[in-house]
N, CA and C atoms of all chains as a GROMACS GRO file, in nm:
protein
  570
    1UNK      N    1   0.307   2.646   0.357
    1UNK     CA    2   0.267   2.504   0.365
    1UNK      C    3   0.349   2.431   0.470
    2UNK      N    4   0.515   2.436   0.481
    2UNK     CA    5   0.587   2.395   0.540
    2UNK      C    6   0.533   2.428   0.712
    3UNK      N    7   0.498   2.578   0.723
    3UNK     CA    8   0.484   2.587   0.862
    3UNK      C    9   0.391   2.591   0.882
    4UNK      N   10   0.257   2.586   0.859
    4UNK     CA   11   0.107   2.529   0.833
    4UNK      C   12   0.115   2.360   0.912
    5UNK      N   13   0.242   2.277   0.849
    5UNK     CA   14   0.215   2.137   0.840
    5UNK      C   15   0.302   2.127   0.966
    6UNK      N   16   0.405   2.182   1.002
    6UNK     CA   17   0.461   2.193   1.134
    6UNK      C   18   0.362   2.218   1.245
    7UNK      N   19   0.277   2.358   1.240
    7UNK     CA   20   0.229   2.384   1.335
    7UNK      C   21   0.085   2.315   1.375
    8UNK      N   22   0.039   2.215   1.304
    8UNK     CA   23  -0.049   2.136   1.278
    8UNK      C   24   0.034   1.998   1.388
    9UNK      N   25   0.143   1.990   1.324
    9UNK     CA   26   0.200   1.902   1.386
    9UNK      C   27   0.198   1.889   1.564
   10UNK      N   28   0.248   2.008   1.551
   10UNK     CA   29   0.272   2.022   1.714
   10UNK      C   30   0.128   1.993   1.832
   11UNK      N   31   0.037   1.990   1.757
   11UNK     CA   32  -0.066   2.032   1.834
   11UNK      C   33  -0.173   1.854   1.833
   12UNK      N   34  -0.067   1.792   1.795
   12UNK     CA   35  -0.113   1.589   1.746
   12UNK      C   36  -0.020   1.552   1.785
   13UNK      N   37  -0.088   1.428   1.907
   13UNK     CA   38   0.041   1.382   1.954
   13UNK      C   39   0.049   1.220   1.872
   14UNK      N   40   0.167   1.244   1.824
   14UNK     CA   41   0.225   1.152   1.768
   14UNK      C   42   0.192   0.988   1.710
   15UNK      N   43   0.147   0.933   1.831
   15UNK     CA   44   0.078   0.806   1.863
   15UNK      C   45  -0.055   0.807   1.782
   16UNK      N   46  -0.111   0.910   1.885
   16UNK     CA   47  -0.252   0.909   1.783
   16UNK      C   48  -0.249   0.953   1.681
   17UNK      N   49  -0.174   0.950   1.628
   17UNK     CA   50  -0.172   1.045   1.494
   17UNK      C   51  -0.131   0.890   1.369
   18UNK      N   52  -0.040   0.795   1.486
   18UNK     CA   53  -0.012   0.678   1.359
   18UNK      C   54  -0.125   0.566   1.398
   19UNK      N   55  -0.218   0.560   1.464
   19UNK     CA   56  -0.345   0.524   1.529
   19UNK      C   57  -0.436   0.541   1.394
   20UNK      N   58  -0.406   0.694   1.388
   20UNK     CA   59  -0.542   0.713   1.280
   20UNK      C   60  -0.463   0.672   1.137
   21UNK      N   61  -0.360   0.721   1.145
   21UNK     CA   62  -0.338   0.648   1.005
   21UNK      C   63  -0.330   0.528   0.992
   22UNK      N   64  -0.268   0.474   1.049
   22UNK     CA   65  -0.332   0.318   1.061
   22UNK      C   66  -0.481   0.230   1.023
   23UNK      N   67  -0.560   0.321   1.129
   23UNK     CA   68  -0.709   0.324   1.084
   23UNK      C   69  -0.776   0.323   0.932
   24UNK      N   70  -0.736   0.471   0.932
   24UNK     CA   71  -0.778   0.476   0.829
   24UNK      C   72  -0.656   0.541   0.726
   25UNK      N   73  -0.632   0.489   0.596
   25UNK     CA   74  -0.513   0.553   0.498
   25UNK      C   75  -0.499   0.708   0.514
   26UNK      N   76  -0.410   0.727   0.513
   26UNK     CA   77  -0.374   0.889   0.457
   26UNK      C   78  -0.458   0.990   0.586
   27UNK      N   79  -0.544   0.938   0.699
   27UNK     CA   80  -0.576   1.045   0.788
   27UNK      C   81  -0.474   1.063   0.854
   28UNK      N   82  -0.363   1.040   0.896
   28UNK     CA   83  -0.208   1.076   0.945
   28UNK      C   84  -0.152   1.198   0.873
   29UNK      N   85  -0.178   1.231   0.773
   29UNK     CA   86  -0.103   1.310   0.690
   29UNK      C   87  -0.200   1.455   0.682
   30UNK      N   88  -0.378   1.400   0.657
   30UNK     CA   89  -0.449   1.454   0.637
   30UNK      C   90  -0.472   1.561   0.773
   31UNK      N   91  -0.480   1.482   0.898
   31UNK     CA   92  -0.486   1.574   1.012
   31UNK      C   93  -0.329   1.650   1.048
   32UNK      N   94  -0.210   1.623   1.015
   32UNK     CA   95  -0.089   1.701   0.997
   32UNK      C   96  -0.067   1.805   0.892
   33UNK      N   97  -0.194   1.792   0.777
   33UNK     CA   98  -0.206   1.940   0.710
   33UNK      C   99  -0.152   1.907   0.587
   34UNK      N  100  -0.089   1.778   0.579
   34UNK     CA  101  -0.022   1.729   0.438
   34UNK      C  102  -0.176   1.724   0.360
   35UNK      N  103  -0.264   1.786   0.305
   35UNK     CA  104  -0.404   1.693   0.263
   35UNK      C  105  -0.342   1.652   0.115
   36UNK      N  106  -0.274   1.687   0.020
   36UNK     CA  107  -0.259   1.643  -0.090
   36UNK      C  108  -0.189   1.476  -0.106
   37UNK      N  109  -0.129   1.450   0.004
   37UNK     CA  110  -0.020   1.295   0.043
   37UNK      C  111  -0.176   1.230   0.057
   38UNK      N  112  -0.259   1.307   0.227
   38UNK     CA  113  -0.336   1.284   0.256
   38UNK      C  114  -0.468   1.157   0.154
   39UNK      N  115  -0.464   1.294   0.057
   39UNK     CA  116  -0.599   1.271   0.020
   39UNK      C  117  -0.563   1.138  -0.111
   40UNK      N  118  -0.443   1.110  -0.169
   40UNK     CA  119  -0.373   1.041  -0.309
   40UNK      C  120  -0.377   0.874  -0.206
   41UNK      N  121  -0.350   0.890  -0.083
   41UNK     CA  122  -0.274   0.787   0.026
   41UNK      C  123  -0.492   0.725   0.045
   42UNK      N  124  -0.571   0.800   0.085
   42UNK     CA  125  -0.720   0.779   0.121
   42UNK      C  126  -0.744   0.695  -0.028
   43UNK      N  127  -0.736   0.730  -0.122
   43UNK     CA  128  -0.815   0.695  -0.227
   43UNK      C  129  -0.732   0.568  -0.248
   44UNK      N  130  -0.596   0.570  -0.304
   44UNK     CA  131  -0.504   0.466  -0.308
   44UNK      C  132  -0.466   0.342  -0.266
   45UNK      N  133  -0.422   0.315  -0.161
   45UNK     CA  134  -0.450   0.230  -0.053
   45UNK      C  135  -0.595   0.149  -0.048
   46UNK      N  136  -0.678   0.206   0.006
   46UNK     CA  137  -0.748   0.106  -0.006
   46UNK      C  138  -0.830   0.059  -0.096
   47UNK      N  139  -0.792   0.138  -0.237
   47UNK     CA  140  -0.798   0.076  -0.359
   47UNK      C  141  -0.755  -0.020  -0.432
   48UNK      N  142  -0.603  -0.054  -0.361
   48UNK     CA  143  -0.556  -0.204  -0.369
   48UNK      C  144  -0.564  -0.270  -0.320
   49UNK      N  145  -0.644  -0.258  -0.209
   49UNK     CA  146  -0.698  -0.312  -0.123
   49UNK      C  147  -0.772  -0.398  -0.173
   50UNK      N  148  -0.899  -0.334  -0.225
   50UNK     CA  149  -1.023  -0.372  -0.287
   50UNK      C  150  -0.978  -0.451  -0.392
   51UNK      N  151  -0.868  -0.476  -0.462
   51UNK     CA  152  -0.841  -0.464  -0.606
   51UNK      C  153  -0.766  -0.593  -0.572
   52UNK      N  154  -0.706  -0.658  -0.445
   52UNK     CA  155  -0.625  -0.720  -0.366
   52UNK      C  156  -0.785  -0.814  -0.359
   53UNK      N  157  -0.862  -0.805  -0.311
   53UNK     CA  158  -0.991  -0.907  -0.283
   53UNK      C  159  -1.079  -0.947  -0.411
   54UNK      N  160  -1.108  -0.828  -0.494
   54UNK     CA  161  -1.140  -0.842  -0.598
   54UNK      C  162  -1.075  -0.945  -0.711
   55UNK      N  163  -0.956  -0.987  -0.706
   55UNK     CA  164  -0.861  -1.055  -0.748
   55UNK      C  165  -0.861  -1.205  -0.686
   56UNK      N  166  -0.908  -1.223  -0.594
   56UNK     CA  167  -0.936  -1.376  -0.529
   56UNK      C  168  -0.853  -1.366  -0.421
   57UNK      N  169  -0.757  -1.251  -0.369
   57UNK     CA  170  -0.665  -1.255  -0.290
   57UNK      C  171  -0.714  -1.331  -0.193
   58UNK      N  172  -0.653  -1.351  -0.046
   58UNK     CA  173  -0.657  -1.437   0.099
   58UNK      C  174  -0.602  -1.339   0.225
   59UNK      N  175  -0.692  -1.303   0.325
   59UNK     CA  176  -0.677  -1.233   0.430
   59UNK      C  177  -0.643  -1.338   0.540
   60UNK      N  178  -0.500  -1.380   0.568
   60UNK     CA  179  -0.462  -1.483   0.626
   60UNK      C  180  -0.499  -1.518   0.734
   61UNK      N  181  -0.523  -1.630   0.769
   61UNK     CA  182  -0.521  -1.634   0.958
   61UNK      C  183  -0.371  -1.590   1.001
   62UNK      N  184  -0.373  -1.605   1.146
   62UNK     CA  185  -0.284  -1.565   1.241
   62UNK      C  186  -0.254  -1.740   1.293
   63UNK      N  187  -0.185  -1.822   1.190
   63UNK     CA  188  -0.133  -1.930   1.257
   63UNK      C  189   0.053  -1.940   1.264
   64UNK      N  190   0.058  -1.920   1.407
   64UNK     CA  191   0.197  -1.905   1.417
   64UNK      C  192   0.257  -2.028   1.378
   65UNK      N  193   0.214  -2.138   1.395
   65UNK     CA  194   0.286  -2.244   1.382
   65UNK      C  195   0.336  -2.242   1.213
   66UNK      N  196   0.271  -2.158   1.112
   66UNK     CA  197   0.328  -2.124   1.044
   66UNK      C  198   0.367  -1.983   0.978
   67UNK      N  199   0.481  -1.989   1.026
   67UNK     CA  200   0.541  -1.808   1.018
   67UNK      C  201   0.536  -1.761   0.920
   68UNK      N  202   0.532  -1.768   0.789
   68UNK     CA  203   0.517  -1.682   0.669
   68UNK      C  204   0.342  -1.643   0.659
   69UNK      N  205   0.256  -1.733   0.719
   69UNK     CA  206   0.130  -1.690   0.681
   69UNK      C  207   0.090  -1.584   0.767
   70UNK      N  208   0.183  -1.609   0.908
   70UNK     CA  209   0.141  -1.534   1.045
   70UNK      C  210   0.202  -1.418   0.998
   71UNK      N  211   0.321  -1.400   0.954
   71UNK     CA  212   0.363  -1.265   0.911
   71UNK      C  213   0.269  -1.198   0.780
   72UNK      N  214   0.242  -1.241   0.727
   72UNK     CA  215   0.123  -1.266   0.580
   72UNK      C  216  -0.012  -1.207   0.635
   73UNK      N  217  -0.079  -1.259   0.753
   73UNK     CA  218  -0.205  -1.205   0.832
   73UNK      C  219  -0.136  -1.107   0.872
   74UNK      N  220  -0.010  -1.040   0.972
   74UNK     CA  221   0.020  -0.920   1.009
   74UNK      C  222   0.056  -0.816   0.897
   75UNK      N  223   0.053  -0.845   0.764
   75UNK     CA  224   0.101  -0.723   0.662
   75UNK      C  225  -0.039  -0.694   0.663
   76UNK      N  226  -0.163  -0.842   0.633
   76UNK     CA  227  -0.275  -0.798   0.598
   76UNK      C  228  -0.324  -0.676   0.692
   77UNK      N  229  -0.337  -0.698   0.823
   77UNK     CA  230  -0.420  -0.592   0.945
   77UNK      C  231  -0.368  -0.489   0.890
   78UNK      N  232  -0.236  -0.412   0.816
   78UNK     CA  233  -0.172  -0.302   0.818
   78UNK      C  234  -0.269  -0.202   0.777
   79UNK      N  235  -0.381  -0.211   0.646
   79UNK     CA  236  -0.454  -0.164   0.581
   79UNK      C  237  -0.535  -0.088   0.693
   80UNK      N  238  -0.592  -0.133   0.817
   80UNK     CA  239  -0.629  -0.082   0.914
   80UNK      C  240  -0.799  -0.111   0.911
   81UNK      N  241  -0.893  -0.020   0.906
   81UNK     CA  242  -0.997  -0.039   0.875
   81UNK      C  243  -1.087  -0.131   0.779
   82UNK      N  244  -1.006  -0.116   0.676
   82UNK     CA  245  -1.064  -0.214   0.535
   82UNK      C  246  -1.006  -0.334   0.573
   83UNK      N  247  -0.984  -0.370   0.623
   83UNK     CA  248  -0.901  -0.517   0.673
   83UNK      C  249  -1.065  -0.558   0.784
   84UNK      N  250  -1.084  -0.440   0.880
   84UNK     CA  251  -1.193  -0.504   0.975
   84UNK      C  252  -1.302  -0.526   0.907
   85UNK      N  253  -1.340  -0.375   0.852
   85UNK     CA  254  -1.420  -0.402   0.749
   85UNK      C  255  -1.456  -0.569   0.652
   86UNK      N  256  -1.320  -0.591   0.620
   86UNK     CA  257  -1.348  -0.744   0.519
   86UNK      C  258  -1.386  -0.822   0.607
   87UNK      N  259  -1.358  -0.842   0.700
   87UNK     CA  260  -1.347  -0.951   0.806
   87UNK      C  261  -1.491  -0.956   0.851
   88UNK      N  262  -1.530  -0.866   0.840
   88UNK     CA  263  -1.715  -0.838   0.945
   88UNK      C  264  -1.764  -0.892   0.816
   89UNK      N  265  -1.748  -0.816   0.690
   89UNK     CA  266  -1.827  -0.866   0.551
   89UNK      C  267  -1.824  -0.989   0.519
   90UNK      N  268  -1.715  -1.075   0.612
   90UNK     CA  269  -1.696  -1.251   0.563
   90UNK      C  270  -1.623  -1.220   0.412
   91UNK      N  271  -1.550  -1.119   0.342
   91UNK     CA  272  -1.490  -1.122   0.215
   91UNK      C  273  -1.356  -1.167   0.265
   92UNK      N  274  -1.273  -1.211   0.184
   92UNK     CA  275  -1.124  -1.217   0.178
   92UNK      C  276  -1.066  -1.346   0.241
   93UNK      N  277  -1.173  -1.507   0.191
   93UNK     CA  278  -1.209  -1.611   0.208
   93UNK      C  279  -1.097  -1.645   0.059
   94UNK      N  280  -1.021  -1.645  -0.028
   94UNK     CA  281  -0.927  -1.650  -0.145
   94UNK      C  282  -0.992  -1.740  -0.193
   95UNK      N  283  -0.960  -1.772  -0.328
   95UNK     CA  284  -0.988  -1.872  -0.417
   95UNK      C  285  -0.878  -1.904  -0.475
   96UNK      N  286  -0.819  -2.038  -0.430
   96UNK     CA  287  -0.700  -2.091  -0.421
   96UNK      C  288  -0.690  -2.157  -0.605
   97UNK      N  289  -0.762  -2.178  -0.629
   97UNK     CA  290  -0.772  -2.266  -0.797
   97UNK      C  291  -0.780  -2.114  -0.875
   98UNK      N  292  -0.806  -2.002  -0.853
   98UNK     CA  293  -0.815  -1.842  -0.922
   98UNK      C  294  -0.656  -1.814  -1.019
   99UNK      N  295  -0.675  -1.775  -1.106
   99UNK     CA  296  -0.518  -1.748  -1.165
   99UNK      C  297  -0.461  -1.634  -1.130
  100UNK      N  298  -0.564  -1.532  -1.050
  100UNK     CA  299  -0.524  -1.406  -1.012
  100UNK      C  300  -0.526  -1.434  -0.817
  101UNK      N  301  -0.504  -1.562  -0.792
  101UNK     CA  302  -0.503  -1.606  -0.621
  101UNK      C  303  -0.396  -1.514  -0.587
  102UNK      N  304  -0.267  -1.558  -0.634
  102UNK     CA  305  -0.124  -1.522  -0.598
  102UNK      C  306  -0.103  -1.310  -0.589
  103UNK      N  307  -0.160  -1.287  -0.702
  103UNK     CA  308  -0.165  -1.160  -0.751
  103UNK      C  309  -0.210  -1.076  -0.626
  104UNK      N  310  -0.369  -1.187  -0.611
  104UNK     CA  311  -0.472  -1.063  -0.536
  104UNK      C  312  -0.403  -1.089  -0.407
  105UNK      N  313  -0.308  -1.200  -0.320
  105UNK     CA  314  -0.229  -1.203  -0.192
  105UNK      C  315  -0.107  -1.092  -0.216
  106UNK      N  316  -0.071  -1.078  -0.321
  106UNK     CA  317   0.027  -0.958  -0.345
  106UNK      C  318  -0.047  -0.829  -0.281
  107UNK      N  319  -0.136  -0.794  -0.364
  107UNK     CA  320  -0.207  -0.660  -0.358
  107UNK      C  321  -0.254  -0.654  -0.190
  108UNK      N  322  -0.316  -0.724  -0.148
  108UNK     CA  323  -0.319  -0.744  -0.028
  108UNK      C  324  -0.198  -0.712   0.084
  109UNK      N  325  -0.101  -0.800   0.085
  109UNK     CA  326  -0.022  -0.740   0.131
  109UNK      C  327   0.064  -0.675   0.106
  110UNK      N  328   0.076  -0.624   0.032
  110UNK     CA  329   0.157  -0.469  -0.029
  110UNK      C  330   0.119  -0.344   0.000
  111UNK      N  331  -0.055  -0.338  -0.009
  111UNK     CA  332  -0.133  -0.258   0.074
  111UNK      C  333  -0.140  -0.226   0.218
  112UNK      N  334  -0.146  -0.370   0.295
  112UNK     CA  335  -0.122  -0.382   0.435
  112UNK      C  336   0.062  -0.279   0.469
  113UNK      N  337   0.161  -0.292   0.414
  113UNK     CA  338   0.288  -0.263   0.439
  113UNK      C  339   0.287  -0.135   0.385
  114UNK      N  340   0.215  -0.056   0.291
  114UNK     CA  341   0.227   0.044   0.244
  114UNK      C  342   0.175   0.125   0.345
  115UNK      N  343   0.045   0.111   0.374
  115UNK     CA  344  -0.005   0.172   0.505
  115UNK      C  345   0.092   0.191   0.599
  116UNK      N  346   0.141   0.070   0.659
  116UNK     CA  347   0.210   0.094   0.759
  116UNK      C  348   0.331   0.177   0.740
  117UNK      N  349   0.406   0.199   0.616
  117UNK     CA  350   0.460   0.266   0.592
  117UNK      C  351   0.429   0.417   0.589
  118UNK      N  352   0.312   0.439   0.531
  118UNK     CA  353   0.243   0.560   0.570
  118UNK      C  354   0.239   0.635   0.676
  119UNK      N  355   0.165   0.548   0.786
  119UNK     CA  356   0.159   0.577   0.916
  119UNK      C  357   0.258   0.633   1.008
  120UNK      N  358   0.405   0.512   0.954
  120UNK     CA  359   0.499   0.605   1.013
  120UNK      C  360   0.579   0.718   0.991
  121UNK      N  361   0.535   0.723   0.851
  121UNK     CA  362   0.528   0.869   0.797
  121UNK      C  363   0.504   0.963   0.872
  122UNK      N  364   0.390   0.970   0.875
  122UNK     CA  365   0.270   1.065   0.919
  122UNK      C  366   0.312   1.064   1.093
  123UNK      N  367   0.350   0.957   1.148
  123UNK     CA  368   0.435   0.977   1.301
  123UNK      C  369   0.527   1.019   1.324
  124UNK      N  370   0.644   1.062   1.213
  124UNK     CA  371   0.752   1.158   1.211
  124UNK      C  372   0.758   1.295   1.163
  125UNK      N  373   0.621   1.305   1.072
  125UNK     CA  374   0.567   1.466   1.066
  125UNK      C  375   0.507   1.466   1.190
  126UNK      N  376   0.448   1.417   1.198
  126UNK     CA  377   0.347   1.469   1.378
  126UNK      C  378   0.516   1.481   1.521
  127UNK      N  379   0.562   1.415   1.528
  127UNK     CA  380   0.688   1.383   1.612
  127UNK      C  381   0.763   1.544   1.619
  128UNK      N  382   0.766   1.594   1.475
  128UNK     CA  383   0.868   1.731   1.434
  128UNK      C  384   0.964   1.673   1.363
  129UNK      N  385   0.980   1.554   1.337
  129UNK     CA  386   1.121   1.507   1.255
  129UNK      C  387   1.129   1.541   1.104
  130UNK      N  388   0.983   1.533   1.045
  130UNK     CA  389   0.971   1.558   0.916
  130UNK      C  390   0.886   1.664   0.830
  131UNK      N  391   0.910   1.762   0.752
  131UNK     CA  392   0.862   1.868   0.744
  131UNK      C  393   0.728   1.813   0.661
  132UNK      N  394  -1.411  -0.861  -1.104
  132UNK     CA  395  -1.306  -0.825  -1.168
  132UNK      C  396  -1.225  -0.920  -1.210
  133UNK      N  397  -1.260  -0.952  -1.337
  133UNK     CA  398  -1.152  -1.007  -1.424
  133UNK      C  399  -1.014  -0.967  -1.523
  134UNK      N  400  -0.927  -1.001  -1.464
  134UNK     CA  401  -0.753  -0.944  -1.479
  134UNK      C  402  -0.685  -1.067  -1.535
  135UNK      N  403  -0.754  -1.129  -1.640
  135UNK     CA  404  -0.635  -1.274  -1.660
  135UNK      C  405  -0.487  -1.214  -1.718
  136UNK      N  406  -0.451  -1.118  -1.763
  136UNK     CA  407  -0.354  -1.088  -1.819
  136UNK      C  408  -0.262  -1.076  -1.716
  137UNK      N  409  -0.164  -1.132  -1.688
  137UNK     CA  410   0.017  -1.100  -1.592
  137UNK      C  411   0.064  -0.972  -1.613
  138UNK      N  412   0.043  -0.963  -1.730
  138UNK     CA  413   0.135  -0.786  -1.748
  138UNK      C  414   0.047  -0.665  -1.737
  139UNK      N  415  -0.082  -0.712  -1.753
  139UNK     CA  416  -0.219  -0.650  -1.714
  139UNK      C  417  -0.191  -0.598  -1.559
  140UNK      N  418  -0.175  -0.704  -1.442
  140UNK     CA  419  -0.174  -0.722  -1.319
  140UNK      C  420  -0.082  -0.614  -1.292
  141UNK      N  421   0.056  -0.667  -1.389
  141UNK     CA  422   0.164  -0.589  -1.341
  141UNK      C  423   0.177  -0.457  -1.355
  142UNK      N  424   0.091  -0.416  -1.456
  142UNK     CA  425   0.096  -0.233  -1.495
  142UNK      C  426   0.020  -0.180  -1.374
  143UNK      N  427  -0.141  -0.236  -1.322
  143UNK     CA  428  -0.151  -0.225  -1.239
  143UNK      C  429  -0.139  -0.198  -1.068
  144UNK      N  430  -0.028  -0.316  -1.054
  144UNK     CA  431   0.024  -0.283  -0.924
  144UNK      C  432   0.148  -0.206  -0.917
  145UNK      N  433   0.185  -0.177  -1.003
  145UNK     CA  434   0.320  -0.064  -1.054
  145UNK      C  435   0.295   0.027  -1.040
  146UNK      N  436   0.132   0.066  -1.128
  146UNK     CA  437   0.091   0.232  -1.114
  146UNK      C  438   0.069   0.252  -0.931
  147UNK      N  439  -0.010   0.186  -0.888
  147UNK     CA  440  -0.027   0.170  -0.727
  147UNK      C  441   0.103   0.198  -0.686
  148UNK      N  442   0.158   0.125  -0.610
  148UNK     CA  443   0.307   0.131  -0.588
  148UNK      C  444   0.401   0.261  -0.607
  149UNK      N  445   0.406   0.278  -0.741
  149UNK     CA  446   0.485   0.391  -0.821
  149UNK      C  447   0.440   0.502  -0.742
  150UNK      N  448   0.322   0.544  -0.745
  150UNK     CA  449   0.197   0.656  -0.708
  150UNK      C  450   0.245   0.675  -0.550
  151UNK      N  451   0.232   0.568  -0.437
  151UNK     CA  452   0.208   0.585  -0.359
  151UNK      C  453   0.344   0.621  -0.304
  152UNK      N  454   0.487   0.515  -0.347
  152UNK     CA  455   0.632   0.594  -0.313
  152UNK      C  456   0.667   0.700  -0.355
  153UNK      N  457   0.610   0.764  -0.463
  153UNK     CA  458   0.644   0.933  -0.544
  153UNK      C  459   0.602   1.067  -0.430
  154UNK      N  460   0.434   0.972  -0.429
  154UNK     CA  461   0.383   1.075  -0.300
  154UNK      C  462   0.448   1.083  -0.195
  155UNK      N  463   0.485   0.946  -0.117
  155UNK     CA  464   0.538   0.967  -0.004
  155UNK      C  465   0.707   0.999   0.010
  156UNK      N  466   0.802   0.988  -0.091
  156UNK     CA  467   0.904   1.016  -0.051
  156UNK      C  468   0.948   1.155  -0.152
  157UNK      N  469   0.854   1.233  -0.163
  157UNK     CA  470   0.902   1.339  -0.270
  157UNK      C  471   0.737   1.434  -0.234
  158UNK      N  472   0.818   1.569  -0.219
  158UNK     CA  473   0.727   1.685  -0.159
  158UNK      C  474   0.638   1.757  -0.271
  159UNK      N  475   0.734   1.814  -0.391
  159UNK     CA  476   0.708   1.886  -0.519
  159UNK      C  477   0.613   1.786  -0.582
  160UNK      N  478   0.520   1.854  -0.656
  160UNK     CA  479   0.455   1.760  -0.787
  160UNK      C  480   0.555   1.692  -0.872
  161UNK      N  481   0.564   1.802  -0.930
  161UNK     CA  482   0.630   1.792  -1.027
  161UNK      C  483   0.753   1.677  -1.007
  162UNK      N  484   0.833   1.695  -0.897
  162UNK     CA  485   0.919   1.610  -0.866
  162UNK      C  486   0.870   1.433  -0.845
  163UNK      N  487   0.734   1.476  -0.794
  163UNK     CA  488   0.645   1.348  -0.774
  163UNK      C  489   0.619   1.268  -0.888
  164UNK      N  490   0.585   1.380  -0.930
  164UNK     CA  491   0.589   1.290  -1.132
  164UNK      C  492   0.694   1.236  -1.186
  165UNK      N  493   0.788   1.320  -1.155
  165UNK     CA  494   0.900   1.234  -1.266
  165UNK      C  495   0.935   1.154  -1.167
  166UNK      N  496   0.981   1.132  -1.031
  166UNK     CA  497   0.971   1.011  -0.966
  166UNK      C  498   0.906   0.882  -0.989
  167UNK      N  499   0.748   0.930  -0.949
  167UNK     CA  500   0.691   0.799  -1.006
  167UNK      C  501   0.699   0.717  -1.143
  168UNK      N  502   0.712   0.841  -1.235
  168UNK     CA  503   0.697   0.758  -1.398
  168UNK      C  504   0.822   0.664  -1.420
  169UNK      N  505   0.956   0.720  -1.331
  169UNK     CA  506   1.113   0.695  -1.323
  169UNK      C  507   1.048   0.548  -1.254
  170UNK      N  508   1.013   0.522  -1.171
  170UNK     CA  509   0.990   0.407  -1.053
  170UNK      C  510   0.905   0.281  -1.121
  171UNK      N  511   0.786   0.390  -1.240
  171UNK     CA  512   0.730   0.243  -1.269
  171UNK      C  513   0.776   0.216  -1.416
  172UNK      N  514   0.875   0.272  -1.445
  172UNK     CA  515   0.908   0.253  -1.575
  172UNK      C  516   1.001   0.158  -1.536
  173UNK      N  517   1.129   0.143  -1.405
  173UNK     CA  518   1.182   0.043  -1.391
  173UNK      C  519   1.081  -0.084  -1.354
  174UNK      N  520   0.949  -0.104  -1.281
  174UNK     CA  521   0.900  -0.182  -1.221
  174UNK      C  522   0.883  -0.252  -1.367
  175UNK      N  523   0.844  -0.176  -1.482
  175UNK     CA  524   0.782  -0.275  -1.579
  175UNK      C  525   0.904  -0.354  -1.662
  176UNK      N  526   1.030  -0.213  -1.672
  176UNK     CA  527   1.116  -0.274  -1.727
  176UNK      C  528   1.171  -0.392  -1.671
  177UNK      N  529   1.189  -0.393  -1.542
  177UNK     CA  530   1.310  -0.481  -1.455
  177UNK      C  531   1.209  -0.621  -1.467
  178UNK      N  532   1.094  -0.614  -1.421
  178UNK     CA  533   1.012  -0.745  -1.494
  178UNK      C  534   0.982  -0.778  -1.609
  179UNK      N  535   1.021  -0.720  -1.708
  179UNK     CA  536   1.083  -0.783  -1.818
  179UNK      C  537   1.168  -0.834  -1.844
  180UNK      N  538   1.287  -0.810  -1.783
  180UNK     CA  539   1.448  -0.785  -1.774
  180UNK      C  540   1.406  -0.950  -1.661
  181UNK      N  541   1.407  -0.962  -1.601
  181UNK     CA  542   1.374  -1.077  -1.534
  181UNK      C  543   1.296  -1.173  -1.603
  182UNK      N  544   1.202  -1.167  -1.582
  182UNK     CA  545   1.128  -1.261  -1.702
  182UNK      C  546   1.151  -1.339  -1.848
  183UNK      N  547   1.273  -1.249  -1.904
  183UNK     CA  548   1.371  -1.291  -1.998
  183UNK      C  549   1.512  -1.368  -1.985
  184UNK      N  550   1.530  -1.304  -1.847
  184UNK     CA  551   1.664  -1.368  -1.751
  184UNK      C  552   1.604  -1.572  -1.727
  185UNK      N  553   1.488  -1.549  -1.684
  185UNK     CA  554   1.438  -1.658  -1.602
  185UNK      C  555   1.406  -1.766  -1.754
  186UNK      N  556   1.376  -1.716  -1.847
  186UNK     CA  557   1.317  -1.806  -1.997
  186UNK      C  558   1.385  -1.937  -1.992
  187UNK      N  559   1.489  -1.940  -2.012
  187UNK     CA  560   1.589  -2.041  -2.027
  187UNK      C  561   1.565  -2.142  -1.910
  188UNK      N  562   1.534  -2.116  -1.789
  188UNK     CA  563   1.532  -2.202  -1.689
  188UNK      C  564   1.426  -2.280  -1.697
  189UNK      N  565   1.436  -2.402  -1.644
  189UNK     CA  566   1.309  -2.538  -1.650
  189UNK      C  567   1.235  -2.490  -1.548
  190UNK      N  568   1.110  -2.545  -1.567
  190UNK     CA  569   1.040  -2.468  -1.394
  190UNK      C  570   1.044  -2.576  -1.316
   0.00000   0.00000   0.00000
């Protein structure tokens, strides 16, 4: 498994490799040969995702003039795809009077940062740093 | 999807969470398991443990 996921590695360069995970959850891991991270990270992720909108959550704008929301819209993009995805669907509009508002902005961006955490996962197995 | 329950929410985003740091920072299953159950057993405890800390305070 170890040298399966190495030699998988070597042959993905790096970038694109946190590109796709980015994109999409857990394909970073999945094309490095990890499929079991892979496949728990695909289903997961953007299940709180969903579960993050489903909840009344808020897919922030990008207004710098105020920095916690602007950082708040940058956790959101992390999710990668399901983020464009909401955005084309017009979903992730929040419902600010919702008792689950606060919750579903949690799930939201916890999701967004988990990904990205993922990704760079999956860029230090692809890199050779991580078995 | 209706979730009015707080501790509802919270078992929820614990199992998420728990799941997804077990996977990613631990190779073995097995090791993955007792990681995660270790991770969300503090998530539920320590928000209790907080939530009891915080009682006393006025909001």
């Amino acid at each position: 498994m170890r040298a399966t996921t190495i030699e998988r590695a070597q042959g993905a360069h790096p970038l694109l490799v946190w590109i796709a995970a980015w994109l999409v959850p857990g394909a970073g891991h999945l094309w490095t040969g990890q499929r079991l991270k892979g496949l728990v990270f695909l289903v997961m992720l953007p299940a709180m995702f969903a579960i993050g909108l489903a909840l009344h959550g808020r897919l922030f704008p990008y207004e710098l003039d105020q920095p916690l929301v602007a950082l708040a819209a940058i956790a959101d993009l992390g999710i990668g795809l399901p983020y464009l995805a909401a955005r084309v669907l017009g979903v992730g509009g929040g419902d600010v009077i919702a008792v689950t508002y606060e919750y579903g902005n949690t799930f939201l961006i916890v999701a967004g940062l988990l990904n990205l955490l993922v990704a760079f996962d999956a860029f230090d197995i692809a890199a050779g740093r991580k078995g | 999807m209706i979730v009015r329950s707080h501790f509802g929410v919270l078992l929820i985003f614990a199992f998420f969470v728990s799941t997804v740091f077990a996977v990613l920072l631990r190779d073995d299953v097995r090791e993955q398991v007792r990681f995660g159950a270790a991770l969300f057993g503090a998530f539920v405890l320590g928000a209790y443990a907080l939530g009891w800390l915080m009682y006393p305070l006025p909001l």
